[in-house]
C-alpha positions in Angstrom: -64.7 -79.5 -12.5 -64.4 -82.8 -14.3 -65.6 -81.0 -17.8 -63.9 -77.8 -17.1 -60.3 -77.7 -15.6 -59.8 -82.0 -15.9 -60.7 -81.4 -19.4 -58.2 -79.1 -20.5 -55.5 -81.1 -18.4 -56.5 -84.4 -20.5 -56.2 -82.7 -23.7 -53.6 -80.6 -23.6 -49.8 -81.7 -23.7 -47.9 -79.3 -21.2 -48.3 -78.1 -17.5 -47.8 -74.7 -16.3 -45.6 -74.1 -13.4 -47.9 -72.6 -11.1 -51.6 -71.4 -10.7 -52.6 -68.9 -8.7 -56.6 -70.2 -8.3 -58.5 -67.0 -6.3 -61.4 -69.8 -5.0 -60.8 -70.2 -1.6 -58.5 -68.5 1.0 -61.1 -65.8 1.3 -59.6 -62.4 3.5 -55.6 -63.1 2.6 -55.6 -67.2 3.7 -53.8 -69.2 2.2 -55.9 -72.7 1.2 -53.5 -75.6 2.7 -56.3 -78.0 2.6 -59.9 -78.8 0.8 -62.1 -81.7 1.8 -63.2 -84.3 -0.8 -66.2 -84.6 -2.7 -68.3 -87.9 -2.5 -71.8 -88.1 -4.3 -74.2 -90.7 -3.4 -77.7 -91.9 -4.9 -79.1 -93.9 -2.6 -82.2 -96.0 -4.0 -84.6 -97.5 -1.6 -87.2 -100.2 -2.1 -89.8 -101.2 0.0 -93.5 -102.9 -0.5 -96.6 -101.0 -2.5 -100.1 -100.7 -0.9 -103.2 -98.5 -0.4 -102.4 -95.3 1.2 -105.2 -96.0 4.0 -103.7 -99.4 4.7 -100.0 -98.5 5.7 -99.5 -101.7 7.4 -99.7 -103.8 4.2 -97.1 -101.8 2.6 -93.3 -100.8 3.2 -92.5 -97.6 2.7 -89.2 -96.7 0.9 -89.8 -93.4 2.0 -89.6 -94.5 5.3 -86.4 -96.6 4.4 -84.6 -93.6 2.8 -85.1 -91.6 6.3 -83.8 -94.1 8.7 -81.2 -94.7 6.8 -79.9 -91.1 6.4 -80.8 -91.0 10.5 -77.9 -94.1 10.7 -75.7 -92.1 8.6 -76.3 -88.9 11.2 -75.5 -91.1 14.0 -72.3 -92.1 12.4 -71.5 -89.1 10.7 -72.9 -86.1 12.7 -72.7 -82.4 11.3 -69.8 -80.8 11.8 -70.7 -77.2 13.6 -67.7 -74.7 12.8 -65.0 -74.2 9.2 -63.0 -76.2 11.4 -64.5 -79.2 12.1 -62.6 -81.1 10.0 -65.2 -83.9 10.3 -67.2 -86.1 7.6 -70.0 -84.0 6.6 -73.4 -85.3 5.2 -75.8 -83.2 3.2 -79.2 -84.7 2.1 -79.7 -83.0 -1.1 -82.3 -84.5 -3.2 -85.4 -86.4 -2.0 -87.6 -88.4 -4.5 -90.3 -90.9 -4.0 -94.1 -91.5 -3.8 -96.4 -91.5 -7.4 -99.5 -90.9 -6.0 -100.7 -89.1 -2.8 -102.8 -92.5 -1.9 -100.1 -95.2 -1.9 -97.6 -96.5 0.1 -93.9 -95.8 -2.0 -92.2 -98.6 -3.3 -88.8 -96.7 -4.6 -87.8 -93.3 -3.4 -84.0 -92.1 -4.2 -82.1 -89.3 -2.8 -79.1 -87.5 -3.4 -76.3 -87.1 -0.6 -73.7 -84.4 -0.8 -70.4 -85.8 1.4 -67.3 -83.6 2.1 -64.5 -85.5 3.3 -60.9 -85.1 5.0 -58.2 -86.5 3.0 -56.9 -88.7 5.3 -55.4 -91.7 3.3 -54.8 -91.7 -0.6 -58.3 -94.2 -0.6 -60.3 -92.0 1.6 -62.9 -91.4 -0.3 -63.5 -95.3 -1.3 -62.8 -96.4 1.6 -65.8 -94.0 3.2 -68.0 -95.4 -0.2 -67.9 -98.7 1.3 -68.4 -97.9 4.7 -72.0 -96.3 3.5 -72.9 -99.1 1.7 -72.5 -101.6 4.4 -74.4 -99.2 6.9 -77.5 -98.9 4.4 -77.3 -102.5 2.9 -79.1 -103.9 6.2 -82.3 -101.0 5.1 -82.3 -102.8 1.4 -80.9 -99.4 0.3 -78.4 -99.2 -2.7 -75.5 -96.4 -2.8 -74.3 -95.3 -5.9 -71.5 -93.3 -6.4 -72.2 -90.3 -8.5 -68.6 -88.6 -7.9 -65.6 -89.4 -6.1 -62.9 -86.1 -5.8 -59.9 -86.1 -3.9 -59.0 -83.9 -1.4 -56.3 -80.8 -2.0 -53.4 -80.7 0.0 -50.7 -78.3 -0.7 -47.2 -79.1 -0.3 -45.6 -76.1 1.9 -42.2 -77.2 0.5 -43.3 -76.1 -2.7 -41.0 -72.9 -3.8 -43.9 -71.1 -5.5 -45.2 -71.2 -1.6 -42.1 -69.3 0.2 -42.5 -66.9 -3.2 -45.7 -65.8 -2.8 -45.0 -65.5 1.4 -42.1 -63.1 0.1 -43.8 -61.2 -1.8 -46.8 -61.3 0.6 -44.7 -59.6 3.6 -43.5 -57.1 1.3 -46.8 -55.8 -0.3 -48.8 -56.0 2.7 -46.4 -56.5 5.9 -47.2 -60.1 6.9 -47.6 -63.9 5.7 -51.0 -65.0 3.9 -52.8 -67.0 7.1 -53.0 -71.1 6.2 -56.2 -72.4 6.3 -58.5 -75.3 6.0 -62.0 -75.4 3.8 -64.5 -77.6 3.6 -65.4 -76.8 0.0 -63.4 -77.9 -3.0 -62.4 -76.9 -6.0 -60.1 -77.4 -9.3 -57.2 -77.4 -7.2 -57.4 -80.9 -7.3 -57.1 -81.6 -10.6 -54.7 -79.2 -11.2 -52.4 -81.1 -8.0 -53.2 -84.3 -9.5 -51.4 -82.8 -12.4 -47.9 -82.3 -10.6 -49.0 -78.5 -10.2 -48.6 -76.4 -7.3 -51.9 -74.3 -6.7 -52.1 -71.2 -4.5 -55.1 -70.4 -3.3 -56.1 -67.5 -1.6 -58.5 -64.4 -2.1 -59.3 -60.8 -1.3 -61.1 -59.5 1.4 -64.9 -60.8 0.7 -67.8 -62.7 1.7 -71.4 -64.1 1.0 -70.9 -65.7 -2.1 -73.3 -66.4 -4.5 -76.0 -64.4 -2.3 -77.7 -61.6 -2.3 -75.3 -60.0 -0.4 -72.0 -61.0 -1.7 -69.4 -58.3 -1.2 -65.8 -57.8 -1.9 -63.3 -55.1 -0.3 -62.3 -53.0 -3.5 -58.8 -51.8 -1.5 -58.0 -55.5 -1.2 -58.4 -55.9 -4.7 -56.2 -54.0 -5.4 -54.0 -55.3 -3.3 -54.7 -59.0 -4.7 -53.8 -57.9 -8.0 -50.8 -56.1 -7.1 -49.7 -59.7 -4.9 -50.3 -61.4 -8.4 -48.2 -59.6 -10.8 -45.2 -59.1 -8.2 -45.6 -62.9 -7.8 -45.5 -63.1 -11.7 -42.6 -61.5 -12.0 -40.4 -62.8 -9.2 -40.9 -66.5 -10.4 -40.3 -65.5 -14.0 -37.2 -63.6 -12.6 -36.1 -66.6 -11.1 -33.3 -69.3 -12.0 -34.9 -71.0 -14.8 -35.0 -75.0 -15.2 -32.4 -76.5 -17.9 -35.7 -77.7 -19.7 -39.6 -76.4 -19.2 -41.7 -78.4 -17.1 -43.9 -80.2 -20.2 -45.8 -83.0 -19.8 -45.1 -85.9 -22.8 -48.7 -87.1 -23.0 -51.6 -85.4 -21.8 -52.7 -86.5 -18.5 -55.9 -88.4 -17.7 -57.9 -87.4 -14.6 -61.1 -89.0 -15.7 -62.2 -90.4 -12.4 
C-alpha cells in the first residue's frame, strides 16, 4: 500500500526492470487489469429528539440508509469476477449515543472498487457521489483514491514470461481481470512493468485457504527461468535508474 510499496518507491532513487508480484492471477492467469480503490466517509446529520417522539427528530441514521439505497440504485452489485461494474461495499456503520434518542450524526465507511476507465476515473466517480448524497445533507469524504492497474501487453517482460510459460508448462498464462487491487499500481505508476499471476490456490485469508503444492513448484520454476532469460537478454546501453525518487503520495 501507500506505507509499504509507495514508500519504498518515494525514497529510494532507482527502479527495477520488472516485478513479478504473486497477488493476483490465482490458477496460472495472468492479471491484465485491477479495479480502483475509492474510500468514502460519509457523515450524516439530521435533528435530535426523544426516542418515543420520532416525529420531532431526524434521524441521520435514517439519512445514512437512504442514501446508501440511492447509491444501490445507481450503482447496483455486480454478481460475477466479471462484472466489470462499479461496486459498493458499506463497510462501517456508526451512529446513535443513547438507545432512547433520535441520532443526530451517524458516519459510515464505503468500500468502492472501480474500472479504470479514464485517467480521472476515480475523481470523477468522487464527485458523482457527492452530488447524489448532497440532496440527504450527507457529506463524502474521500479517505483514499487508488488507480486502477492496467498492464501494457506490449511490454517485453510480457511475451518473456509467455515464452517461458509455454515451455515449462505447454501453454500461455490465461489474461484476466480482478476486482481487487494491489501494489501493482504503484509499482506501474513508477514506469514498472508488473506481472501478476499465481499458483494453483484458493480461499484466501480463510479457514480454508489452500494452495496446490505441484503448482508451486511449477511457479517457482516459471520465476527463475524468467530470471534468467531477461538477465540473458540484450542489455540497455545504461540501467533503467530513476534521477530522483518518485512521489506517489496521493
Amino acid at each position: 500500500g501507500i506505507d509499504g510499496v509507495a514508500h519504498v518507491l518515494g525514497q529510494i532513487p532507482w527502479r527495477p526492470e520488472v516485478v513479478i508480484l504473486p497477488d493476483g492471477g490465482a490458477n496460472m492467469q495472468l492479471v491484465t487489469e485491477q479495479k480502483g480503490v475509492l474510500r468514502l466517509r460519509l457523515e450524516a446529520f439530521g435533528t435530535a429528539a426523544h426516542g418515543s417522539r420520532p416525529w420531532k427528530g431526524d434521524s441521520a441514521i435514517d439519512r445514512l440508509y437512504r442514501g446508501y439505497q440511492k447509491l444501490m440504485r445507481a450503482y447496483p452489485h455486480p454478481v460475477a469476477e466479471d462484472d466489470w461494474r462499479v461496486s459498493v461495499n458499506l463497510s462501517e456503520l456508526h451512529g446513535g449515543l443513547t438507545p432512547n434518542s433520535v441520532p443526530w450524526r451517524a458516519e459510515a465507511t464505503l468500500d468502492i472498487r472501480y474500472p479504470q476507465t479514464t485517467p480521472t476515473a476515480g475523481v470523477d466517480l468522487l464527485r458523482a457521489i457527492q452530488r447524489r448524497l448532497a440532496p440527504l445533507n450527507i457529506q463524502a469524504h474521500s479517505q483514499k483514491v487508488v488507480a486502477g492497474f492496467v498492464l501494457d501487453m506490449t511490454t517485453p517482460a510480457v511475451d518473456c514470461l509467455q515464452t517461458v510459460s509455454r515451455h515449462i508448462r505447454r501453454a500461455d498464462l490465461t489474461p484476466s481481470r480482478e476486482c481487487g487491487s494491489s501494489d501493482a499500481h504503484y509499482l506501474a505508476q513508477a514506469g514498472v512493468p508488473v506481472l501478476m499471476f499465481q499458483p494453483d490456490c484458493d480461499e484466501w485469508h480463510g479457514e480454508n485457504e489452500w494452495i496446490n503444492l505441484e503448482s508451486l513448484a511449477t511457479f517457482r520454476s516459471m520465476c527463475l527461468a524468467f530470471a534468467r532469460s531477461w538477465m540473458s537478454r540484450p542489455r540497455a546501453a545504461a540501467p533503467l535508474v530513476a534521477k530522483e525518487p518518485l512521489s506517489l503520495a496521493q
